[in-house]
C-alpha positions as CSV (number, residue, x, y, z in Angstrom):
1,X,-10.4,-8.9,12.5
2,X,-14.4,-8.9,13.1
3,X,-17.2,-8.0,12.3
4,X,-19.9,-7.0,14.9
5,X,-23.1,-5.1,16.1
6,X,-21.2,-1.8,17.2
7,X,-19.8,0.6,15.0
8,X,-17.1,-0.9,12.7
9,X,-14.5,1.8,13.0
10,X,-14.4,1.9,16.5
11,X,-13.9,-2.3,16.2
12,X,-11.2,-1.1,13.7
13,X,-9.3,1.4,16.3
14,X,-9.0,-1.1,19.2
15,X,-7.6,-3.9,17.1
16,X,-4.7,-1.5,16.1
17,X,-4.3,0.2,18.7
18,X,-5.8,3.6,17.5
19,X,-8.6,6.3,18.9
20,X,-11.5,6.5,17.6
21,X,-13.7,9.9,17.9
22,X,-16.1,11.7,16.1
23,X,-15.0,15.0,14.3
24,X,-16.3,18.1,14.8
25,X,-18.3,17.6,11.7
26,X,-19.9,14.4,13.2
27,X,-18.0,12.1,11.2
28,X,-16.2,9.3,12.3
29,X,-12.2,9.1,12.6
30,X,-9.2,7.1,14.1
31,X,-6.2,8.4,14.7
32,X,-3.2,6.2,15.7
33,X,0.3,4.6,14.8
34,X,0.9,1.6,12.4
35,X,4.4,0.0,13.1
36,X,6.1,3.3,12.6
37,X,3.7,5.3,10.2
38,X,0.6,8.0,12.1
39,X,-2.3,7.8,10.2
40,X,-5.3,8.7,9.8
41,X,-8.7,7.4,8.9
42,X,-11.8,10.0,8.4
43,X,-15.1,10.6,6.4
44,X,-14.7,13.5,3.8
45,X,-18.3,14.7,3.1
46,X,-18.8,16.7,-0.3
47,X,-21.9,18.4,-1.0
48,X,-21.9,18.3,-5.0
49,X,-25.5,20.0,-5.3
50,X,-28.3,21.2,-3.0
51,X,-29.6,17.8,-2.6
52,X,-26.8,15.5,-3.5
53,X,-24.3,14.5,-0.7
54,X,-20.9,12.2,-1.1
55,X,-19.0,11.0,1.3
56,X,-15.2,9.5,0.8
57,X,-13.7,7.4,3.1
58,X,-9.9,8.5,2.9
59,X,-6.9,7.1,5.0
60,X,-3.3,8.6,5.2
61,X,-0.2,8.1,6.6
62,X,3.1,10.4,7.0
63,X,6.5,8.7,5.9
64,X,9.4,10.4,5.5
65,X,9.9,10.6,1.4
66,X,13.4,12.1,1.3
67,X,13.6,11.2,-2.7
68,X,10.5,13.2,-3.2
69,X,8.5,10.7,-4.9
70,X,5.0,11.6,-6.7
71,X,2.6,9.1,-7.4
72,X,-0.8,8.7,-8.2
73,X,-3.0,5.6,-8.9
74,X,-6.7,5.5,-9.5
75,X,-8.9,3.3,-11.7
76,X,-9.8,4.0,-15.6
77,X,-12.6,5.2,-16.2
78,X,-13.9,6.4,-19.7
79,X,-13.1,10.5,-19.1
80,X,-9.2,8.6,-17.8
81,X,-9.8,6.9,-21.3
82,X,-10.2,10.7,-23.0
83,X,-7.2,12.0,-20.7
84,X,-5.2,9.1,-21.9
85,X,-5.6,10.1,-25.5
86,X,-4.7,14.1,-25.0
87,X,-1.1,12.6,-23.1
88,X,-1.8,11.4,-19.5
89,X,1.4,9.8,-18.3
90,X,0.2,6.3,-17.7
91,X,3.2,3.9,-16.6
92,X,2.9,0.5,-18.4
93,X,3.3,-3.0,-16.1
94,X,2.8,-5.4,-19.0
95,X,0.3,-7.0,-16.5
96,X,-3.1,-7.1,-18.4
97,X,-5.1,-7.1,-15.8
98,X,-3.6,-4.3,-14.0
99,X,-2.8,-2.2,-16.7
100,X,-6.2,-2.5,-18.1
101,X,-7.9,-1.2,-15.1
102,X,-5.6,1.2,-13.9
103,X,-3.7,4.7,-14.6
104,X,-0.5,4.9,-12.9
105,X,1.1,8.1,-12.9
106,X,4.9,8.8,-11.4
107,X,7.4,11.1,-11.2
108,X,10.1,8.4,-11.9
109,X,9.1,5.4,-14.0
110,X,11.9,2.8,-12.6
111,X,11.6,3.5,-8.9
112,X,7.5,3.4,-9.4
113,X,7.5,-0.1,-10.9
114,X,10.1,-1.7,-8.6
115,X,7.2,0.0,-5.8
116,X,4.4,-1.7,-7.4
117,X,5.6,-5.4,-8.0
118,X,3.2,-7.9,-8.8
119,X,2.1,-8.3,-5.0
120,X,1.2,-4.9,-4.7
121,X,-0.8,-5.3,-7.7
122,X,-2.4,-8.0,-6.5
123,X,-3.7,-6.0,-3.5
124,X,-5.0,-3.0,-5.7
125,X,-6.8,-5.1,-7.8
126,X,-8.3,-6.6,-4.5
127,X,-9.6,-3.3,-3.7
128,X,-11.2,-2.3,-6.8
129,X,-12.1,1.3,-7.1
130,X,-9.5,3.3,-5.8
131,X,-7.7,6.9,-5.8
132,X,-4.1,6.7,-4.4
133,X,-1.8,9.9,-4.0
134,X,1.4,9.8,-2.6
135,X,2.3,13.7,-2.6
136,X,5.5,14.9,0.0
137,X,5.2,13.2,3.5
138,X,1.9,11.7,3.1
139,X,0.5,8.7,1.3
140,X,-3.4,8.8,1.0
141,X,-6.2,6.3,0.3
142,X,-9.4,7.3,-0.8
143,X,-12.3,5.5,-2.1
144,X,-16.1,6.9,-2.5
145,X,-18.7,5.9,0.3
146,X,-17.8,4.7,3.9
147,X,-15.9,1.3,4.2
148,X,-17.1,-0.7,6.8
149,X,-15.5,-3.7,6.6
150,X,-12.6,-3.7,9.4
151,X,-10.8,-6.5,7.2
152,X,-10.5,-4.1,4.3
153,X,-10.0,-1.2,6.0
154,X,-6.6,-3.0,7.8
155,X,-5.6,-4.2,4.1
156,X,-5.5,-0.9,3.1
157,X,-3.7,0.6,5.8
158,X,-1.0,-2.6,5.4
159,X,-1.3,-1.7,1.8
160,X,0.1,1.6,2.8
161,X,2.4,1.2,5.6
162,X,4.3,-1.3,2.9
163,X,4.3,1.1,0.1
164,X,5.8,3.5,2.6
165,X,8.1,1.2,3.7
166,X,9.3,0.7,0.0
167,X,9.5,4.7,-0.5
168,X,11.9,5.1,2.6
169,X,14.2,1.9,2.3
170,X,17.4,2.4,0.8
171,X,17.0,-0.3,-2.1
172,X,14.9,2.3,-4.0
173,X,18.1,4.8,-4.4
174,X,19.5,1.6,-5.9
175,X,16.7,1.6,-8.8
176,X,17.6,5.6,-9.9
């Protein structure tokens, strides 16, 4: 992975193998396969007030969740903090760090923390400040402003791609 003059995500689409395009709102997108997972990579733009504009990057990917897995993951902040207090579901790692920065919420405890071993959360912590949803047959990423780093951006869609891998594979039954 590089780093050059020309725009990052279109570096980020050739190296795996994806399109790149702007969307009809003029945003940028790639589309494409990883290993067996499609995905996609696009700029959400929010308009929170007349003059106040946010943009998201968010990436996805379709797997095929038979078990029906829910899962969210997304850093603490101090409303999380409130939430926490009024009975947020917050599954406990008994990793510090992790669990200090973190809110992870699951629709089965046991299968979620054989998901997230301590290599995974390695790699979230890496990434800092982010919103992760896996809801039916997509697994999202989504994290505020627009990465242009093509290093992080293929960590995050690795990140993904082996979460997905870990929400299909048979060993998970094995965990119910």
């Amino acid at each position: 992975m590089y780093q050059d003059t020309e725009n990052p995500w279109q570096s980020f689409a050739r190296e795996v193998g994806g399109k790149y395009r702007l969307s009809e709102e003029g945003t940028s997108e790639v589309t494409g396969t990883y290993g067996k997972y499609p995905f996609l990579l696009k700029i959400i733009f929010i308009q929170a007030a007349p003059k106040v504009n946010l943009f998201l990057t968010h990436l996805e990917i379709t797997l095929d969740n038979k078990i029906g897995l829910k899962l969210k993951i997304y850093r603490e902040g101090i409303i999380q903090k409130l939430t926490k207090l009024f009975g947020t579901q917050d599954i406990i790692f008994n990793d510090r760090a992790f669990d200090k920065k973190y809110i992870i919420e699951g629709s089965n405890e046991a299968q979620v923390k054989w998901m997230i071993s301590p290599d995974i959360r390695a790699k979230i912590i890496e990434l800092g400040e982010i919103l992760m949803i896996l809801d039916g047959n997509t697994l999202s990423y989504e994290q505020h402003g627009k990465i242009i780093d093509s290093k992080k951006l293929f960590m995050i869609l690795e990140l993904l791609a082996e979460l997905a891998e870990k929400v299909e594979g048979e060993a998970i039954t094995k965990v119910i």
